[in-house]
KOLRO-463419 format. One line per 2 residues: number of its first residue (from 1); their letters; for each residue z, x, y of C-alpha. Coordinates in nm, 3 decimals. Example, Ala and Ser with C-alpha at 12.3 -4.5 7.8 and 13.67 -1.06 7.14 Angstrom:
1> as> 0.780/1.230/-0.450  0.714/1.367/-0.106
***
This chain:
1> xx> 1.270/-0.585/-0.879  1.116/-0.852/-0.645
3> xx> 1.411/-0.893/-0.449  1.471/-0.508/-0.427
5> xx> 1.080/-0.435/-0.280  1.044/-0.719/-0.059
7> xx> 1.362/-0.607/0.112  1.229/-0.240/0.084
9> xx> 0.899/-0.388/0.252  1.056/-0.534/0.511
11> xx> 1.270/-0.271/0.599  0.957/0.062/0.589
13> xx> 0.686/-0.040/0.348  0.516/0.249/0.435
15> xx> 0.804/0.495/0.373  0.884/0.365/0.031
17> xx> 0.529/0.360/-0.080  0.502/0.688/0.013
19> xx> 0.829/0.875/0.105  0.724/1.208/0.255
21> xx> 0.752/1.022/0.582  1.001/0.832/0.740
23> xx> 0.763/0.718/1.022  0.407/0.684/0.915
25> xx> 0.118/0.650/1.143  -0.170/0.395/1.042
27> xx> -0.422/0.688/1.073  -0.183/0.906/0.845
29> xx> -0.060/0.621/0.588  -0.411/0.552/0.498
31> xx> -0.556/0.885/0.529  -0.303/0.974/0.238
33> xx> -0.438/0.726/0.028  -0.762/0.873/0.079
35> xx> -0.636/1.221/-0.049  -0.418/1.046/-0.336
37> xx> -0.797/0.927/-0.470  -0.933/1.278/-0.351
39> xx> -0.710/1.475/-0.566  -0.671/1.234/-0.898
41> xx> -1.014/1.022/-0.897  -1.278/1.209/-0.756
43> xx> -1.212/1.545/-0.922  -1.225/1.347/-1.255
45> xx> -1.521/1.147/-1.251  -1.634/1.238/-1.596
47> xx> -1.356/1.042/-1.728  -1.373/0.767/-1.445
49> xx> -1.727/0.685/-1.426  -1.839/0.795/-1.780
51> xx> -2.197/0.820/-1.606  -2.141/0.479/-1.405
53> xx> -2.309/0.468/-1.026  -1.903/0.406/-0.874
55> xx> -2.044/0.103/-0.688  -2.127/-0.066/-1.026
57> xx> -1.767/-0.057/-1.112  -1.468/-0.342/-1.101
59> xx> -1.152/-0.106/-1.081  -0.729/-0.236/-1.112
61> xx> -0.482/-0.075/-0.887  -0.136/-0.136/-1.072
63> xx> 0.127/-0.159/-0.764  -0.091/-0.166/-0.499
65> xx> 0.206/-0.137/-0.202  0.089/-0.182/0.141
67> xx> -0.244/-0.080/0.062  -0.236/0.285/0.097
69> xx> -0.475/0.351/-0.233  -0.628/0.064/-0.226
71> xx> -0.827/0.079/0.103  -1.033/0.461/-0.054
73> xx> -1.045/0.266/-0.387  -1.236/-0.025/-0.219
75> xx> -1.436/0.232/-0.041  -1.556/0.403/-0.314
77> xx> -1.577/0.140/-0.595  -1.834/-0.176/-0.617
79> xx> -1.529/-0.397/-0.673  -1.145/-0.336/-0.675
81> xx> -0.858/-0.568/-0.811  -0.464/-0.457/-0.721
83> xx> -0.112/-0.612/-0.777  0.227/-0.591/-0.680
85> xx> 0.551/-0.739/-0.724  0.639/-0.803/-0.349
87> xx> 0.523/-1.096/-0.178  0.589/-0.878/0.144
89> xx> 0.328/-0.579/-0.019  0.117/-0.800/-0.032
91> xx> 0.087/-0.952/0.270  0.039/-0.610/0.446
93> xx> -0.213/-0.499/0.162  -0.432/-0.761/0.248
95> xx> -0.417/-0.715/0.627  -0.475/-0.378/0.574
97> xx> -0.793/-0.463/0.332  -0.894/-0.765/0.577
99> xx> -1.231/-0.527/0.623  -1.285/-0.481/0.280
101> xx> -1.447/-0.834/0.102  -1.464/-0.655/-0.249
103> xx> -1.105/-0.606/-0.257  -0.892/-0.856/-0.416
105> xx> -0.503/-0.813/-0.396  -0.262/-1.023/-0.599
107> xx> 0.106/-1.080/-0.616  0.199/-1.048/-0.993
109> xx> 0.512/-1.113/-1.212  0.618/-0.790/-1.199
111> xx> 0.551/-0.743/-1.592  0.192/-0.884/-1.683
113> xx> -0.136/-0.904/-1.546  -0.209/-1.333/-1.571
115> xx> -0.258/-1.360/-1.197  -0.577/-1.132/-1.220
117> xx> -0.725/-1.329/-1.488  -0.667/-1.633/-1.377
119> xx> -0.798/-1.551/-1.042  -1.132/-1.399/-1.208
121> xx> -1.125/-1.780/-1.403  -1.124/-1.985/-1.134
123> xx> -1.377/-1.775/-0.934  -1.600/-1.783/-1.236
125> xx> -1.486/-1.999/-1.457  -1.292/-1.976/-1.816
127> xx> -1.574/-1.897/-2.000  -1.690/-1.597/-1.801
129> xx> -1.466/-1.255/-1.905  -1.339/-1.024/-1.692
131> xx> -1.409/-0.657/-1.773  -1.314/-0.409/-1.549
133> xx> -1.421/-0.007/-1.545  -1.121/0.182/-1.474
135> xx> -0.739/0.100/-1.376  -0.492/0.327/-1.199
137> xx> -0.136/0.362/-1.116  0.103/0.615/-0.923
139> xx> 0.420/0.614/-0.851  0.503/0.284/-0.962
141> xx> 0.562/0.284/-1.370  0.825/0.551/-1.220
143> xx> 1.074/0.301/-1.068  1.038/0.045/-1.336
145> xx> 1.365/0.100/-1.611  1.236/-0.099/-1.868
147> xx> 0.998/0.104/-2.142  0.933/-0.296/-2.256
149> xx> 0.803/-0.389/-1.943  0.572/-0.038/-1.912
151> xx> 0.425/-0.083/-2.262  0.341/-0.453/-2.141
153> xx> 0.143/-0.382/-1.850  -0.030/-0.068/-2.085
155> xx> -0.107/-0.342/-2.347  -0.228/-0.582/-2.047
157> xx> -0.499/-0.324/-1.908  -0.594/-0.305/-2.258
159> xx> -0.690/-0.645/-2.227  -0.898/-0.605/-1.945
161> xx> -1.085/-0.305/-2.008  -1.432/-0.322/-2.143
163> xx> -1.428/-0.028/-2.488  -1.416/0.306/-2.435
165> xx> -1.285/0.276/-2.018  -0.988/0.490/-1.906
167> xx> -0.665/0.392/-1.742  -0.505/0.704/-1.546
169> xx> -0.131/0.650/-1.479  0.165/0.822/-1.404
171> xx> 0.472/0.791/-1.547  0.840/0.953/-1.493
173> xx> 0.836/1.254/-1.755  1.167/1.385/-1.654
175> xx> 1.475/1.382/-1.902  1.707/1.409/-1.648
177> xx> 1.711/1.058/-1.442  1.974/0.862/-1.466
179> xx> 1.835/0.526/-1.549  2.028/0.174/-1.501
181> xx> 1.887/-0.161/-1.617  1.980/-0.319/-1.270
183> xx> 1.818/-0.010/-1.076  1.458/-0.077/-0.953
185> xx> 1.371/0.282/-0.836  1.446/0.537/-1.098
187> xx> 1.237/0.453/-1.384  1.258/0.555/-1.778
189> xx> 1.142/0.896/-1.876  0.879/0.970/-2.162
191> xx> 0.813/1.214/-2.362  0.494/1.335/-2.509
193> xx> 0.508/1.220/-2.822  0.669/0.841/-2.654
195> xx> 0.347/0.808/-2.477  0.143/0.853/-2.776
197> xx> 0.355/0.612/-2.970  0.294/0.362/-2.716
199> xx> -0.090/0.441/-2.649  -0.132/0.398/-3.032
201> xx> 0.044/0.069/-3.026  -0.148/-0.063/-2.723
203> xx> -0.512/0.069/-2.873  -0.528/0.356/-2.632
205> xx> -0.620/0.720/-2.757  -0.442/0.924/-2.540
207> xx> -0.664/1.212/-2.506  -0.544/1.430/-2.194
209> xx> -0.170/1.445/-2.045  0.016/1.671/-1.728
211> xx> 0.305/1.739/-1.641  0.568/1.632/-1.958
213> xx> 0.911/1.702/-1.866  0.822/1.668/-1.509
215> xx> 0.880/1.365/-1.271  0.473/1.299/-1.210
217> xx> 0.351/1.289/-1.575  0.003/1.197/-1.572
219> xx> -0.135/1.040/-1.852  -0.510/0.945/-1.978
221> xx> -0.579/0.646/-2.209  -0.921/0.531/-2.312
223> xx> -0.976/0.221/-2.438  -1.037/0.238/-2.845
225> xx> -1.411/0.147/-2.876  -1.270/-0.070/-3.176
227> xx> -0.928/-0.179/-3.030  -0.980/-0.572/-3.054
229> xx> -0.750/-0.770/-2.915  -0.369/-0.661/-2.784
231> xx> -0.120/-0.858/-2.675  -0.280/-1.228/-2.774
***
């Protein structure tokens, strides 16, 4: 998967983050970010905030690309955290956030979220806990054909969420793909009663879903106020 989106980068980052457009203009990649977080953040602020002032908040972007999200994410929350596979993503994410100094972008392993916490450690030390607000993720848990992989980063975000917070993602709902273990860009379908399953097993209530059956299923999964601890 590495391989596959560094070469991807390389080639158009902008295009595959965001494939309506071939060519992308800086003004017009970004500005799409801005109405990505528009039309699935600030219309649902009930369930984002829970009565938090925004700025107060430490927020995870889960495939952060080029940047595209992550620049209205760092513009509307106190502090934002975001990962991605490619080195090459990356790079242009943080040249793209080089105005933004409460926006922290990290390459990951491409199935766990380590590199966050142990950036928040050394920044703050081991004994200090990271906690975040809110964590986010489209069109990325779409390409990835591994359910094992999915439920890991779900069981991750559980980690890092304080009780009660909500992680909005979207995942491929359609039972039609075709999905290869070698492929990196058609990802592994769920159903509605699969995404339960795996909220239960990651201490998630899954109280809202949109879209089952379809490619963009959106799902919501707050935090269990009495969770504990998953995945170690």
């Amino acid at each position: 998967m590495r391989r596959d989106w560094d070469k991807r980068a390389r080639e158009n980052a902008r295009h595959y983050v965001a494939t309506g457009k071939e060519q992308w203009s800086e003004e017009e990649f970004y500005r799409s970010g801005q109405i990505t977080v528009e039309e699935f953040i600030l219309t649902d602020l009930v369930n984002v905030c829970q009565g938090k002032d925004p700025k107060d908040m430490k927020v995870l972007e889960i495939g952060c690309g080029a940047g595209r999200i992550t620049r209205a994410l760092a513009g509307f929350f106190g502090e934002v955290y975001a990962v991605d596979i490619s080195r090459e993503m990356v790079r242009q994410a943080r040249t793209a956030l080089r105005q933004f100094p409460n926006a922290h972008v990290f390459r990951n392993s491409g199935k766990d979220l380590s590199v966050v916490r142990t950036n928040w450690w050394n920044r703050f030390g081991i004994g200090e806990r990271l906690q975040l607000d809110f964590a986010f993720s489209i069109i990325v848990f779409q390409h990835i054909p591994s359910r094992e992989i999915i439920e890991n980063y779900v069981r991750e975000v559980n980690r890092l969420l304080r009780p009660g917070a909500l992680f909005k993602f979207q995942v491929q709902g359609s039972p039609r793909v075709v999905v290869k273990a070698e492929d990196s860009w058609v990802g592994v379908p769920f159903t509605e009663h699969e995404a339960r399953e795996m909220a239960d097993r990651c201490g998630f209530e899954m109280r809202y879903e949109d879209g089952a059956g379809e490619q963009y299923y959106w799902l919501w999964f707050f935090k269990k106020k009495d969770a504990g601890s998953f995945g170690g």
